[in-house]
N, CA and C of each residue as an Amber inpcrd file, in Angstrom:
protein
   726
 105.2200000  80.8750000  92.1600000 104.8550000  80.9880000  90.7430000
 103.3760000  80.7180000  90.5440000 102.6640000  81.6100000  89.4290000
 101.6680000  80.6930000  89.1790000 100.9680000  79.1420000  89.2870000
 100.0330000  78.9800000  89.4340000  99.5590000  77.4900000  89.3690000
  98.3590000  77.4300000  89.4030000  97.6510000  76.5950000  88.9350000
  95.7640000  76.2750000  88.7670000  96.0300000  74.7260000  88.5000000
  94.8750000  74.6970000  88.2850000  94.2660000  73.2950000  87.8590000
  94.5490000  73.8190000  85.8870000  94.2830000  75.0450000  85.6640000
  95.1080000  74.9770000  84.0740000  96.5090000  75.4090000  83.9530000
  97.2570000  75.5660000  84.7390000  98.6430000  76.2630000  84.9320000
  99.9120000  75.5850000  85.4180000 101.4330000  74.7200000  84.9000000
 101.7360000  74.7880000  85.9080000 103.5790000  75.7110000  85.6320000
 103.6690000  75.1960000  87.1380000 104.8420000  76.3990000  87.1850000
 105.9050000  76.5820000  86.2690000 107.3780000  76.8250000  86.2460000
 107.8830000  76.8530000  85.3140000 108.9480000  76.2440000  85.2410000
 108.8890000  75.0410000  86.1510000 109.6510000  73.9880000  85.9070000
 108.9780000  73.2810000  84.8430000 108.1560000  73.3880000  84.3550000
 107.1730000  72.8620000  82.9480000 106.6950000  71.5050000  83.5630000
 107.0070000  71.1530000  84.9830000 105.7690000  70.3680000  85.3680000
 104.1760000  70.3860000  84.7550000 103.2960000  69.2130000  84.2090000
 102.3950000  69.7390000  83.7130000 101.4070000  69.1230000  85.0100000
 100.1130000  70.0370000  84.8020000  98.7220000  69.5580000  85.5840000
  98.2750000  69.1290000  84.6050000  97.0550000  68.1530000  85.3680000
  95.9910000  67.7360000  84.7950000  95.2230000  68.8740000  84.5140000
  94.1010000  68.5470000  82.9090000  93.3240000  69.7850000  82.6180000
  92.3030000  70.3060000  83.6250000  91.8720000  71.8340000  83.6040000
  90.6820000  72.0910000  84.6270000  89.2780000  71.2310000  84.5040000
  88.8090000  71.4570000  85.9630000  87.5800000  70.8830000  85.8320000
  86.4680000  71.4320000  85.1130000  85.3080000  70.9770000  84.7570000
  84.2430000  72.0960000  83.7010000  84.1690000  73.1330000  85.0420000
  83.4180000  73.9620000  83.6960000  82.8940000  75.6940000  84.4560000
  82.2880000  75.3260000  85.5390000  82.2130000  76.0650000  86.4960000
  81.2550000  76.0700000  87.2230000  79.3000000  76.2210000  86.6690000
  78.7210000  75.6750000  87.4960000  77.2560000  75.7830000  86.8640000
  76.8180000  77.2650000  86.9360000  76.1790000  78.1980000  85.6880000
  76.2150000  79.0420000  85.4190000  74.2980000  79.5930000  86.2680000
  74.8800000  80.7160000  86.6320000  73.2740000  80.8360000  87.0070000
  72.6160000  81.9950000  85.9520000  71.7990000  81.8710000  85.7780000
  71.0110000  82.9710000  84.9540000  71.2380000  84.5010000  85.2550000
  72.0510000  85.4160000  84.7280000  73.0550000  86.0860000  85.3010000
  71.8700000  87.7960000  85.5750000  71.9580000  88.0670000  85.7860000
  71.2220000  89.5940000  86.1840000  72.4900000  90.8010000  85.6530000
  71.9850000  91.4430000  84.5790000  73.1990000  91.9490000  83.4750000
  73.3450000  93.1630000  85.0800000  72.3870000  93.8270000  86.2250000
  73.5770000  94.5200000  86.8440000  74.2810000  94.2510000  87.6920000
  74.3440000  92.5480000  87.7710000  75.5740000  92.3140000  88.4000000
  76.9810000  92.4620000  88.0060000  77.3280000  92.5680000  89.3890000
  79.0540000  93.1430000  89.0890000  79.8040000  91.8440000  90.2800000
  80.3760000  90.7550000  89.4440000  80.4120000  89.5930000  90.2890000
  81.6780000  89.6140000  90.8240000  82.3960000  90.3680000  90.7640000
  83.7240000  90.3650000  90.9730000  83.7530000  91.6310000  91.8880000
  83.1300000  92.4290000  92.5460000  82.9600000  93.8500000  93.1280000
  83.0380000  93.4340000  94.3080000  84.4830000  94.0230000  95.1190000
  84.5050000  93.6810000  96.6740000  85.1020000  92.5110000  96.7560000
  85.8730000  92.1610000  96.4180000  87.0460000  90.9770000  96.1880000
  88.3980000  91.8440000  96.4570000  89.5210000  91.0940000  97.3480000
  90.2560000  91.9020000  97.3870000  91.0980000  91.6640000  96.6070000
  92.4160000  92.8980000  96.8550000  93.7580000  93.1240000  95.8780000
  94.6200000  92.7160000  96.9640000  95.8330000  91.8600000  96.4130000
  96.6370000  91.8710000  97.0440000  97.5820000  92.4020000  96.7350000
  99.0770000  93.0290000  97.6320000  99.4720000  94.2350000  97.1790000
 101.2960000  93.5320000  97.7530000 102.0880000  94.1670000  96.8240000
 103.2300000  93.9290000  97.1000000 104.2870000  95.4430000  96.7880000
 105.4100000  95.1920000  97.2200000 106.5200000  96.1440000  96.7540000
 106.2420000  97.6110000  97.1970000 106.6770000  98.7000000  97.2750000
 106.7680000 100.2820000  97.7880000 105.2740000 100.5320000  97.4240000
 104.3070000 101.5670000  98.2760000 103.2150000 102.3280000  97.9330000
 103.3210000 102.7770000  96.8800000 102.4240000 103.2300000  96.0370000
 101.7430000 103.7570000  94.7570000 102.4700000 104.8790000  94.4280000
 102.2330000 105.6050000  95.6160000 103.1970000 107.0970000  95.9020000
 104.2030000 106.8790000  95.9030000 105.0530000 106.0440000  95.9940000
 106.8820000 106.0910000  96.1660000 107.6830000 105.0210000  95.3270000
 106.2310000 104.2690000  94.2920000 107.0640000 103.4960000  93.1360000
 106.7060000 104.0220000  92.0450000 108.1990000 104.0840000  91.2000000
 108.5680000 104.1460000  89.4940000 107.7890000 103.6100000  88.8860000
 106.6070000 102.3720000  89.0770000 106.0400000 102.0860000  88.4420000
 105.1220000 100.8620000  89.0350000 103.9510000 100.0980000  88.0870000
 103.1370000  99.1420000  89.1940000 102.7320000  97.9270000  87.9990000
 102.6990000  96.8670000  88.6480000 101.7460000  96.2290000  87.5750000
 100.8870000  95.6850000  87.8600000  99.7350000  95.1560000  87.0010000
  99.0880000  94.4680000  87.7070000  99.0090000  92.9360000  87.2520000
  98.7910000  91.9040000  88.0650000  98.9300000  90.8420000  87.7200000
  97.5130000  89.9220000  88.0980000  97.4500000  88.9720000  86.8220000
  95.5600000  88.5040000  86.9060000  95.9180000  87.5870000  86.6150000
  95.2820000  86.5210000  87.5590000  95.5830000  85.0690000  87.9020000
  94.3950000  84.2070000  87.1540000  94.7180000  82.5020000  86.7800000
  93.5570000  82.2100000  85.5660000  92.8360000  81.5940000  86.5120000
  92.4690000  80.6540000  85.5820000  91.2240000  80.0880000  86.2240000
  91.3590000  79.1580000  87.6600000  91.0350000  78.8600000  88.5000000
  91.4400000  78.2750000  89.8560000  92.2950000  78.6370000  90.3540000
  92.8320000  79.6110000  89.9190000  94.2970000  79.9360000  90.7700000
  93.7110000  81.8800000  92.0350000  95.3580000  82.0840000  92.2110000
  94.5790000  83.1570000  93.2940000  95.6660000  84.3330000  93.2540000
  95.5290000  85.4890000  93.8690000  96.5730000  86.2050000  93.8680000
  98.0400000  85.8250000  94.4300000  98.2630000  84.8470000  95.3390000
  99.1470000  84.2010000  95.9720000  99.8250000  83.6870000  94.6250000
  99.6670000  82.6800000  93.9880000 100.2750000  82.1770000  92.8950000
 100.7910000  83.5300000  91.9560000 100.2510000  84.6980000  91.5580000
 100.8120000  85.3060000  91.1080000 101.5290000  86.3020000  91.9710000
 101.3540000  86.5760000  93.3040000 102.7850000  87.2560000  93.8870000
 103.7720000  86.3330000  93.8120000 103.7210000  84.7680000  93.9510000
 105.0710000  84.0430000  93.3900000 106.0330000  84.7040000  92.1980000
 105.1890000  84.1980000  91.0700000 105.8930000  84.8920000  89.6940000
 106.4260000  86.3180000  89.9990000 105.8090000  87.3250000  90.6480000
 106.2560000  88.8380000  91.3560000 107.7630000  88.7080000  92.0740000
 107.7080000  87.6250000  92.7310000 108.9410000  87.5900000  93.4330000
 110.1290000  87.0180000  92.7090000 109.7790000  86.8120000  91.2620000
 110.9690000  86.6630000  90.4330000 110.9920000  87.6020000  89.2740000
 110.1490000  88.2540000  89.0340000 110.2560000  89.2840000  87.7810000
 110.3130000  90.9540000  88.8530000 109.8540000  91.4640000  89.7690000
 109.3140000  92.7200000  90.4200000 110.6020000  93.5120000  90.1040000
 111.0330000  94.5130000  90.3130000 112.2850000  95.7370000  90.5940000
 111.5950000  96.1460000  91.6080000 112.5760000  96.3710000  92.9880000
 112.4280000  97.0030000  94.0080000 111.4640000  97.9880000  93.7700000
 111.6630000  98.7710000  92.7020000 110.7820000 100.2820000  93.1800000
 109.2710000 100.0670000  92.3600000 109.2490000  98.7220000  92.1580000
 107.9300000  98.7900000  91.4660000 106.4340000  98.1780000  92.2890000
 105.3410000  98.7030000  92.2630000 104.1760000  97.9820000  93.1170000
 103.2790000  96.9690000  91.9520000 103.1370000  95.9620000  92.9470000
 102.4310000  94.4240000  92.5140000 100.9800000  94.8610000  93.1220000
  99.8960000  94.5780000  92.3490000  98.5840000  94.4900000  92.7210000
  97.7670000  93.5620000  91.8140000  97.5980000  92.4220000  93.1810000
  97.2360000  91.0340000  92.0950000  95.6820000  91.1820000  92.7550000
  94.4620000  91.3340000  91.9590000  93.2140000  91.2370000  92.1950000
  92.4620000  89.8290000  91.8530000  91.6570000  89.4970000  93.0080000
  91.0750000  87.9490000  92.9380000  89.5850000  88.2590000  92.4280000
  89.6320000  86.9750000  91.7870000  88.3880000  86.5450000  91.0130000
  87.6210000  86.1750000  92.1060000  85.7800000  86.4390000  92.1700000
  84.7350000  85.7670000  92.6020000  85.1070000  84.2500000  92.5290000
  85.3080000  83.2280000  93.4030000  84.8550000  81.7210000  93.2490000
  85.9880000  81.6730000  92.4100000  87.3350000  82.6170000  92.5820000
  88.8910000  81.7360000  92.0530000  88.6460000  81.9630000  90.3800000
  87.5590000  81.9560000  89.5630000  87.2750000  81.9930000  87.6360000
  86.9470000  83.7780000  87.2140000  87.2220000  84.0460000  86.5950000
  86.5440000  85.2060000  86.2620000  85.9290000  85.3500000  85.1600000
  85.2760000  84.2600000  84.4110000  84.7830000  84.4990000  83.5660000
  84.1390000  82.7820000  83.3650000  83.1630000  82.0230000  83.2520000
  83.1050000  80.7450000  83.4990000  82.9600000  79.7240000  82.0910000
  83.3860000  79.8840000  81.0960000  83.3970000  79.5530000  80.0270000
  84.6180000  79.6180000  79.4560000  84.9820000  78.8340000  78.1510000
  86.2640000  79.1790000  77.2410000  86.0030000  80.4550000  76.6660000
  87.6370000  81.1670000  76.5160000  87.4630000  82.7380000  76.1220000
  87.0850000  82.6590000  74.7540000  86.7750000  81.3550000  74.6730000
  86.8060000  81.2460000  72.6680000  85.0530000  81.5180000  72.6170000
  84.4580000  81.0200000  73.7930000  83.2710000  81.0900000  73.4540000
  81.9410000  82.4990000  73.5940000  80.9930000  82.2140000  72.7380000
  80.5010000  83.4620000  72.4240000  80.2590000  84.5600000  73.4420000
  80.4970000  85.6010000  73.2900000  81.4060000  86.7020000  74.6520000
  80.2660000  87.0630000  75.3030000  78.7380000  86.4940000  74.9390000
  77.5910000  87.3110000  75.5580000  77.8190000  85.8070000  77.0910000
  78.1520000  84.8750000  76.5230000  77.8510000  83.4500000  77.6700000
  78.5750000  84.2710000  78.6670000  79.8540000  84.7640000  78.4450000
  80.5340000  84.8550000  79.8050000  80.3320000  86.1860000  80.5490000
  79.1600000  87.3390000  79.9930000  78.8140000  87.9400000  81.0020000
  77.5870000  87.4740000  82.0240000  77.8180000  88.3440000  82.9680000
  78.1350000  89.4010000  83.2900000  79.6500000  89.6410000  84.0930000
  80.3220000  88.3030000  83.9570000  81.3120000  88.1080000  84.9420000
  82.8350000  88.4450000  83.9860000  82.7600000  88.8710000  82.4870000
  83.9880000  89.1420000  81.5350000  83.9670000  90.8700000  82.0660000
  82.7830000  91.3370000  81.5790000  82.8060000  92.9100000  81.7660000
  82.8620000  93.1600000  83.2850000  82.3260000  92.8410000  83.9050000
  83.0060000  92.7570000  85.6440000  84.6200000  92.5970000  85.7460000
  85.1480000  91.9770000  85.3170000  87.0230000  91.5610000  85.5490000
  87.4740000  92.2620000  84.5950000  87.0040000  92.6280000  83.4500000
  87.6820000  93.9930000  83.1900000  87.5150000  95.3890000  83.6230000
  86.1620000  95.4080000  84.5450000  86.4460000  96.3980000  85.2620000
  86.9930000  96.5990000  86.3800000  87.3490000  95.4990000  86.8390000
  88.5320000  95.5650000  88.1220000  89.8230000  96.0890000  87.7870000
  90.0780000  95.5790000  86.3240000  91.3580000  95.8930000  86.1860000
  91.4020000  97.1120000  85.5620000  90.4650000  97.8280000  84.9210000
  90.2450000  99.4440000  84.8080000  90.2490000 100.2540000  86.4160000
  89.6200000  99.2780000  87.1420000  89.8140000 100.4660000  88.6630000
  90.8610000 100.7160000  89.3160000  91.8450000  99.3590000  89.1620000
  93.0820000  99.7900000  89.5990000  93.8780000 100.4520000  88.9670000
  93.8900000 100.5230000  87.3250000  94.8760000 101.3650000  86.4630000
  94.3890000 103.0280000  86.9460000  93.3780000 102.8920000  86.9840000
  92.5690000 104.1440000  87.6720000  93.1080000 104.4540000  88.9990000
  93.2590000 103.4680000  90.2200000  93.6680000 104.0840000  91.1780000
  95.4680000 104.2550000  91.0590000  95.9270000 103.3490000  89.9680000
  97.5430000 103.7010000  90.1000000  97.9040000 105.2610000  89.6900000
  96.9920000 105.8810000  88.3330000  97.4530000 106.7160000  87.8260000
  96.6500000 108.1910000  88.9180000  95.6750000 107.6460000  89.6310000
  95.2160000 108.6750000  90.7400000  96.6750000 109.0370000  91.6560000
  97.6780000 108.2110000  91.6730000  98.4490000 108.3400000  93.1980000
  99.8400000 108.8160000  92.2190000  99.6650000 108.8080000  90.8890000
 100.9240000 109.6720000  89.8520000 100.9670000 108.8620000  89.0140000
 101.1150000 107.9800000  88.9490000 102.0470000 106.8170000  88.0510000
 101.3840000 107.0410000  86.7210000 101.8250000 107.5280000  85.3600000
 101.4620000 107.4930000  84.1340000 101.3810000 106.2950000  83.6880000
 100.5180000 106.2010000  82.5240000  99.6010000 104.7880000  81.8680000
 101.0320000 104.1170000  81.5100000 101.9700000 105.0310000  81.1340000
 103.2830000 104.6660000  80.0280000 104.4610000 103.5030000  81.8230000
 103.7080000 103.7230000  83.0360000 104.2600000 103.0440000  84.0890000
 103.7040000 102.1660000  84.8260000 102.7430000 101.3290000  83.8730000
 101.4830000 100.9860000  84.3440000 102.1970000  99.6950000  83.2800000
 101.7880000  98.1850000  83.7940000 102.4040000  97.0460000  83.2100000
 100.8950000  96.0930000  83.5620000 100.3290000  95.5770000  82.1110000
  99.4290000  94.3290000  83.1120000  99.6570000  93.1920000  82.5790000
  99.9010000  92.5640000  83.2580000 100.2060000  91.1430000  83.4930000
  99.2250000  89.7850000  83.6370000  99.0050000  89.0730000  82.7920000
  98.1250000  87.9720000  83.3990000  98.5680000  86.2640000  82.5990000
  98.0220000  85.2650000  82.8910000  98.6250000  84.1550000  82.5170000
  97.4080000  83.1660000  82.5720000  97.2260000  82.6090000  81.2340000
  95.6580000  81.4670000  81.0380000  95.0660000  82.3780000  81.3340000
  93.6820000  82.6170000  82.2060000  92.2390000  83.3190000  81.7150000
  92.7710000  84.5120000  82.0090000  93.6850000  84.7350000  83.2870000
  94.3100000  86.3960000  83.0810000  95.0340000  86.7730000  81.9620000
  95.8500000  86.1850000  81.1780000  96.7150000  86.2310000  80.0150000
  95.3250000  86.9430000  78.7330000  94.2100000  85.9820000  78.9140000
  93.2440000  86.7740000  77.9370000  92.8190000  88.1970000  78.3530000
  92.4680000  88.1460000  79.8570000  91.9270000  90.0220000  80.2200000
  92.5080000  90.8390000  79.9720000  94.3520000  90.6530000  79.9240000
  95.0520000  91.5400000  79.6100000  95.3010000  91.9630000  78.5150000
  94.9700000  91.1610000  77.1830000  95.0580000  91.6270000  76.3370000
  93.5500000  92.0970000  76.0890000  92.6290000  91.9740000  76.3700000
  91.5060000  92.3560000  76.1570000  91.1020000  93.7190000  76.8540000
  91.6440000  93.9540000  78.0110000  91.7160000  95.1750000  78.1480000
  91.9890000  95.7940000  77.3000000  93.4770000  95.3160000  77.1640000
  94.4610000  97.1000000  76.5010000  93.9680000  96.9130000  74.9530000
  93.4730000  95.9760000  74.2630000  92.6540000  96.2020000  73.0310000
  91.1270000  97.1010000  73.2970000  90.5560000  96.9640000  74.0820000
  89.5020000  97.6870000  74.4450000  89.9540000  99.1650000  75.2070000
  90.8240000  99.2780000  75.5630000  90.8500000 100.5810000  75.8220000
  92.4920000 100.8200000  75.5190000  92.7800000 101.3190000  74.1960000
  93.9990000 101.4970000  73.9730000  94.4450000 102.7010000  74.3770000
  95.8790000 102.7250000  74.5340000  96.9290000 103.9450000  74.6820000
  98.4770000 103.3550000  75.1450000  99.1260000 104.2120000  75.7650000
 100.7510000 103.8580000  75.7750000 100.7180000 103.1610000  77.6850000
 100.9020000 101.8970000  77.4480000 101.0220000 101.2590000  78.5890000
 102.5740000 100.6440000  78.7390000 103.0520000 101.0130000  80.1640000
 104.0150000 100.2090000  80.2660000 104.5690000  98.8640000  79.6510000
 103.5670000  98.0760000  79.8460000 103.8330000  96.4700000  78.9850000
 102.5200000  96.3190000  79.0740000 101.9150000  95.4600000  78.1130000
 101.2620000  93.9510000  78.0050000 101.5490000  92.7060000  77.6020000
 101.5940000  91.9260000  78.7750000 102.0180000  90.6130000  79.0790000
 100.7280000  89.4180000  78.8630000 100.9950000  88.7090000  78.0310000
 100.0460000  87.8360000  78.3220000 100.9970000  86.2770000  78.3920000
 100.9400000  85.1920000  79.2500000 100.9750000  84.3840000  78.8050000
 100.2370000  83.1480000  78.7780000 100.2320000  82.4480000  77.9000000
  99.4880000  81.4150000  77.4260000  98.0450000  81.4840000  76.9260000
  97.6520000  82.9130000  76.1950000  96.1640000  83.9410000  76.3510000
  96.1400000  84.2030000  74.7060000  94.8740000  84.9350000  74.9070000
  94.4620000  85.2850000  73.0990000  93.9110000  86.4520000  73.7170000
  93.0290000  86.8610000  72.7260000  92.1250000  88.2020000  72.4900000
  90.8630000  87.3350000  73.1670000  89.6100000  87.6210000  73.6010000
  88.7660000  87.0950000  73.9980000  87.3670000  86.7620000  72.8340000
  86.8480000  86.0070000  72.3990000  85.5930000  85.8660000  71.3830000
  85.7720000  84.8980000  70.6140000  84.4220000  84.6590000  70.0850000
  84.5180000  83.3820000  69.4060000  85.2290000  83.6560000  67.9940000
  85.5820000  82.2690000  67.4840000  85.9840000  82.5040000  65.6990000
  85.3710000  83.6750000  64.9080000  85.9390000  84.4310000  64.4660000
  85.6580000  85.0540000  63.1510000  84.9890000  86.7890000  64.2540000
  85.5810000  86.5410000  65.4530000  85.6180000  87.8360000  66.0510000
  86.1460000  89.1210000  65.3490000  85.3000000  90.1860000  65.2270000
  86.2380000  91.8000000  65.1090000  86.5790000  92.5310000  66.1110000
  87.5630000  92.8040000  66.6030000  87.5250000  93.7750000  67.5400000
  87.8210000  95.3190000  67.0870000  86.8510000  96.0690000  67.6710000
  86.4600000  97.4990000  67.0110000  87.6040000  98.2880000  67.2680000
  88.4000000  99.2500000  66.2390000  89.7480000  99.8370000  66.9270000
  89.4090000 101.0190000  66.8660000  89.6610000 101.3650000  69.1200000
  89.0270000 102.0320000  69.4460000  90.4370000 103.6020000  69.8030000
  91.5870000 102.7550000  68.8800000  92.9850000 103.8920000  68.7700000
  94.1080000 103.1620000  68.6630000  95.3770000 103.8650000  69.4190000
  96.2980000 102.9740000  69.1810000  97.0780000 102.5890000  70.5540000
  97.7350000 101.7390000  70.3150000  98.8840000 101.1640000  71.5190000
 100.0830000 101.6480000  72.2460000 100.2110000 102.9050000  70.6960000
 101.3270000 103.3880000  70.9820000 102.5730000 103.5090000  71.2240000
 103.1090000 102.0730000  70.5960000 104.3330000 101.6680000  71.4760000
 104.1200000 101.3770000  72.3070000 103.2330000 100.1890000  72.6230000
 103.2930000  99.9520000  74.1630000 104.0000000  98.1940000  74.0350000
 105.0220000  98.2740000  74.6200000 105.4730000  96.5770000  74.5400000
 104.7260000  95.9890000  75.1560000 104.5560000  94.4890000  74.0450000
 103.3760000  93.5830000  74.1790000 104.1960000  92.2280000  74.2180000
 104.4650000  91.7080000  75.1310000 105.0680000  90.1070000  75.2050000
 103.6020000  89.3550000  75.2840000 103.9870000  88.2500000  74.5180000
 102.7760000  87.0010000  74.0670000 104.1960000  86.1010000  73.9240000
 103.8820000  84.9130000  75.0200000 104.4710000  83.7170000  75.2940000
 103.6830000  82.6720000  75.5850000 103.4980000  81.5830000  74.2910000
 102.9390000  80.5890000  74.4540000 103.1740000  79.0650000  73.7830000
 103.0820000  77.8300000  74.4930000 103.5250000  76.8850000  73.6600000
 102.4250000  76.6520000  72.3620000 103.1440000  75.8220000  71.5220000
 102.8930000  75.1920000  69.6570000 101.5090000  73.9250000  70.0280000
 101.3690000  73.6500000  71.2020000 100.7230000  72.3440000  71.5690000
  99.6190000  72.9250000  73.1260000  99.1990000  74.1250000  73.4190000
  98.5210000  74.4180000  74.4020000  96.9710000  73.8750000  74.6040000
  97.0710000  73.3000000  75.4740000  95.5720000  72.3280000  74.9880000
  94.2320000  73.1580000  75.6950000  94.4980000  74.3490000  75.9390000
  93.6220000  75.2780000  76.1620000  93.6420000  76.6650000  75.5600000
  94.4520000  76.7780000  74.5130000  94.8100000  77.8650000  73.8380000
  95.2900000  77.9570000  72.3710000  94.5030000  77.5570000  71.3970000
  95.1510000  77.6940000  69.5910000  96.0430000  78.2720000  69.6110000
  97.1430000  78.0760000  68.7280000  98.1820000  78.9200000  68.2600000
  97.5120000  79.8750000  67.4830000  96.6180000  79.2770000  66.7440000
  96.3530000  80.4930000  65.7420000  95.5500000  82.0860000  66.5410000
  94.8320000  81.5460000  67.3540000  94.5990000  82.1980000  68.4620000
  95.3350000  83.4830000  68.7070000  96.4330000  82.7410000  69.5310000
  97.9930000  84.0490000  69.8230000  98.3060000  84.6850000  68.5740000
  98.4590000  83.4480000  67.4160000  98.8600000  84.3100000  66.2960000
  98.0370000  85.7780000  65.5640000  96.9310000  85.5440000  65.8110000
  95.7260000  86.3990000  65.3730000  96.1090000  87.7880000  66.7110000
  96.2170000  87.3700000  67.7210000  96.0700000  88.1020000  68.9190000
  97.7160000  89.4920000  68.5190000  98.5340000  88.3820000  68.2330000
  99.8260000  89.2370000  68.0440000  99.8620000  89.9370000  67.1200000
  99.4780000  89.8810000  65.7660000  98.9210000  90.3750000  64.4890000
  98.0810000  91.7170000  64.8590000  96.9290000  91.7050000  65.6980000
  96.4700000  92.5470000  65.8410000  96.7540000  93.8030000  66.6840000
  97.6450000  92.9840000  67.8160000  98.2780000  94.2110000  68.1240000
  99.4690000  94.9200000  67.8260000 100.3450000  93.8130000  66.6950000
 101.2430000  95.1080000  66.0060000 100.1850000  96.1600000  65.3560000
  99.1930000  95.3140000  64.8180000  98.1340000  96.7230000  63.5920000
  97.9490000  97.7090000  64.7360000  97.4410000  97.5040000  65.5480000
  97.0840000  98.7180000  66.4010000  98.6480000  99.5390000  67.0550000
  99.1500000  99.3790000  66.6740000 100.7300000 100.2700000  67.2560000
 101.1320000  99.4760000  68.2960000 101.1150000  98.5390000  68.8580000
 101.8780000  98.0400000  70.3690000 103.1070000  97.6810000  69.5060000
 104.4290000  97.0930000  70.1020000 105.8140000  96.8680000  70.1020000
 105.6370000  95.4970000  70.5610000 105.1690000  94.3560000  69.3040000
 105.0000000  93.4770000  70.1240000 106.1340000  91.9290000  69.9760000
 106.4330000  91.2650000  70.8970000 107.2580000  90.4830000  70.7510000
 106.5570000  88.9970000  70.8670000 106.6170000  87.6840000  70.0600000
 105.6240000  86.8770000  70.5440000 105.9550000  85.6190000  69.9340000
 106.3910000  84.6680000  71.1360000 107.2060000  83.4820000  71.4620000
 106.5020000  82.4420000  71.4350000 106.8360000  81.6600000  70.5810000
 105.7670000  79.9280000  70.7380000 106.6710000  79.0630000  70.9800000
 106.7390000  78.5190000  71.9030000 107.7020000  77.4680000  72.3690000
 107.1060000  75.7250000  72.1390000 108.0680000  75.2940000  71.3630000
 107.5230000  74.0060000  71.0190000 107.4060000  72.8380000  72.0690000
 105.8910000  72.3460000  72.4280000 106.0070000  71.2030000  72.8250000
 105.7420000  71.8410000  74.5520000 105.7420000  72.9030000  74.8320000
 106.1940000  73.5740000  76.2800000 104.6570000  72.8250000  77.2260000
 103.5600000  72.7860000  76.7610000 102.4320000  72.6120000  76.8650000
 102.1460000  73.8420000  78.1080000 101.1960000  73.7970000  79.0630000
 100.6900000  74.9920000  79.4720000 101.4850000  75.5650000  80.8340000
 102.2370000  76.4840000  80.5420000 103.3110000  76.4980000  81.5760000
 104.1080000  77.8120000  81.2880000 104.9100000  78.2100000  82.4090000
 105.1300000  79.2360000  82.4160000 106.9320000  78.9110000  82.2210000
 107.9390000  79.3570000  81.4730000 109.0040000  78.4260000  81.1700000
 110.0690000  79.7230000  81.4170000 111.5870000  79.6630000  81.7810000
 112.3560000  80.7380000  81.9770000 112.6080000  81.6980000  81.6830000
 112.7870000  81.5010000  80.0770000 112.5850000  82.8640000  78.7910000
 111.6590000  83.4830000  79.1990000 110.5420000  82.9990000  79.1080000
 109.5030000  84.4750000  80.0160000 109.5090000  84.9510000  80.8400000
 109.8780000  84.6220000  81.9290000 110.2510000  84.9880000  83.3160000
 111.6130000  85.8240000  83.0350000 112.4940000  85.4900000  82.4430000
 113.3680000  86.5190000  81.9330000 112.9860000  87.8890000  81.3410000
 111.9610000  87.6320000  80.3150000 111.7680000  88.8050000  79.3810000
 111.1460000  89.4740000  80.2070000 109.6920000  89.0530000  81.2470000
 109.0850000  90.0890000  81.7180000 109.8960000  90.7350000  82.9950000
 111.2020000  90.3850000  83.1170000 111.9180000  91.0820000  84.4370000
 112.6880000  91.8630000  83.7040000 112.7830000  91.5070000  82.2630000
 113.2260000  92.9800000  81.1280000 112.3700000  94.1240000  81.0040000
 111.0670000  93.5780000  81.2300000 110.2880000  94.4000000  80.6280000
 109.5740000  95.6750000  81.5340000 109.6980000  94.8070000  83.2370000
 109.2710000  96.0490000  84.0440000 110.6790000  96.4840000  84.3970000
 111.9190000  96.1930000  84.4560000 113.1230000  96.7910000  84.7260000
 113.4290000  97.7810000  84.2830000 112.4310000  97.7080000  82.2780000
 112.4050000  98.7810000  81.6860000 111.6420000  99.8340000  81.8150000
 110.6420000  99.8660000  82.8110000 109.3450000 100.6620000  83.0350000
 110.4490000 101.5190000  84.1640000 110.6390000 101.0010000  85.1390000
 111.4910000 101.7780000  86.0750000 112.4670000 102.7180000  85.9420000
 113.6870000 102.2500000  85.1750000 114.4320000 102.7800000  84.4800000
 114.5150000 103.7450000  83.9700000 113.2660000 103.7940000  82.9380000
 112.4070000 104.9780000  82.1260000 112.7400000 106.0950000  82.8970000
C-alpha cells in the first residue's frame, strides 16, 4: 500500500507529519526535473490490456508503495504505470502555495503524466481507458491534470488531494470532463489537506462535466481506509468491462 512520511496505509495507522521541503535551488524555468526518472510497470503490456492506469505517489514515497495499493485494486487485464518523482517530491512546497514557488518541478510532473497518457493511447488504449490515480501530492497532480487538460477519462482518483494553487485560485475551463468518474476520498480532520479544499475541488469538477463521487470520512486523518480501496477496484473493474 501506499506510505510516506505524509501517508499511512490503510489500516489507518497514522505517521508522523513530513519533514520541511527540501531546500529549494533557484530553479532555471528550462528545467525539466523529473525527465529520465523511471516508470514502474505492472499487469499485461499496453497492447494486450483493456485498460491502464496510472498511479502518482506523494511526497517521500515511491512507485513501490503504489504498486502495493495496485495489488489490491488492478483487474487482470489492466496495466499499472507508477512514475517516480526526482528526490522521491514532485513538487517542493504545499499545493496550497503560490503555483509559480513550485515550478519548475509542478509543470515537469505534469508532464510525465501527459507522456504516459500519450504513450498508453499510442499502443490503442482510448482516453475513456485511461484511469489516473494518485494519493497526497499525487492525489493533487491528478486532479490537476485532468482539470488542465480535460476530456472523457477512464477515472480520476484522487485521494487525500485538492486542485493545486493558492486561496482564491481560478482555474481556466479549458472544456469538459465528460463523464469522466471522479472519486475524491478524504478525511474531515487531514492535517495536510482543508476540507474546504476537496470541497471546492469536487464542486468544480461536477461544473466541468466529470461524474463525481466525494467521500469525507470523519476523524480518518491521512490515510488510505477500505471504502476506497473498494470503490477504486469498482472503478477500474469498470474501465475493463466497458
Amino acid at each position: 500500500m501506499p506510505s510516506s512520511t505524509a501517508r499511512s496505509p490503510p489500516s489507518g495507522r497514522r505517521r508522523s507529519p513530513p519533514p520541511p521541503p527540501p531546500s529549494r535551488k533557484e530553479p532555471n524555468l528550462n528545467d525539466d526535473p523529473h525527465a529520465g526518472q523511471p516508470v514502474s510497470r505492472a499487469g499485461p503490456a499496453l497492447s494486450a490490456a483493456r485498460g491502464a492506469v496510472i498511479l502518482v505517489h506523494g511526497r517521500g514515497s515511491n512507485p513501490a508503495d503504489m504498486m502495493g495499493l495496485a495489488r489490491l485494486v488492478l483487474p487482470a487485464e489492466m496495466a499499472a504505470l507508477a512514475p517516480r518523482a526526482a528526490g522521491s517530491t514532485w513538487y517542493p512546497y504545499s499545493f496550497m502555495a503560490p503555483t509559480d514557488s513550485n515550478e519548475p518541478w509542478l509543470g515537469s510532473a505534469l508532464g510525465r503524466i501527459g507522456a504516459l497518457v500519450a504513450e498508453i493511447e499510442a499502443a490503442g488504449l482510448p482516453g475513456e481507458r485511461v484511469a489516473i490515480l494518485g494519493f497526497s501530492q499525487g492525489a493533487c497532480l491528478a486532479l490537476e491534470f485532468a482539470i488542465r487538460n480535460p476530456r472523457r477519462y477512464g477515472a480520476v482518483v484522487a485521494l487525500s488531494g485538492g486542485l493545486i494553487g493558492p486561496e482564491g485560485t481560478v482555474w481556466p475551463d479549458r472544456g469538459s470532463l465528460a463523464g469522466t468518474p471522479a472519486f475524491l476520498g478524504c478525511s474531515d480532520v487531514d492535517f495536510h489537506i482543508p476540507l474546504e479544499r476537496v470541497e471546492a475541488s469536487a464542486a468544480l469538477f461536477r461544473a466541468r462535466g466529470a461524474e463525481v463521487d466525494a467521500r469525507i470520512y470523519p476523524g480518518m486523518g491521512h490515510t488510505v481506509n477500505e471504502d476506497e480501496v473498494a470503490r477504486v477496484r469498482d472503478l477500474l473493474s469498470a474501465i475493463v468491462a466497458a
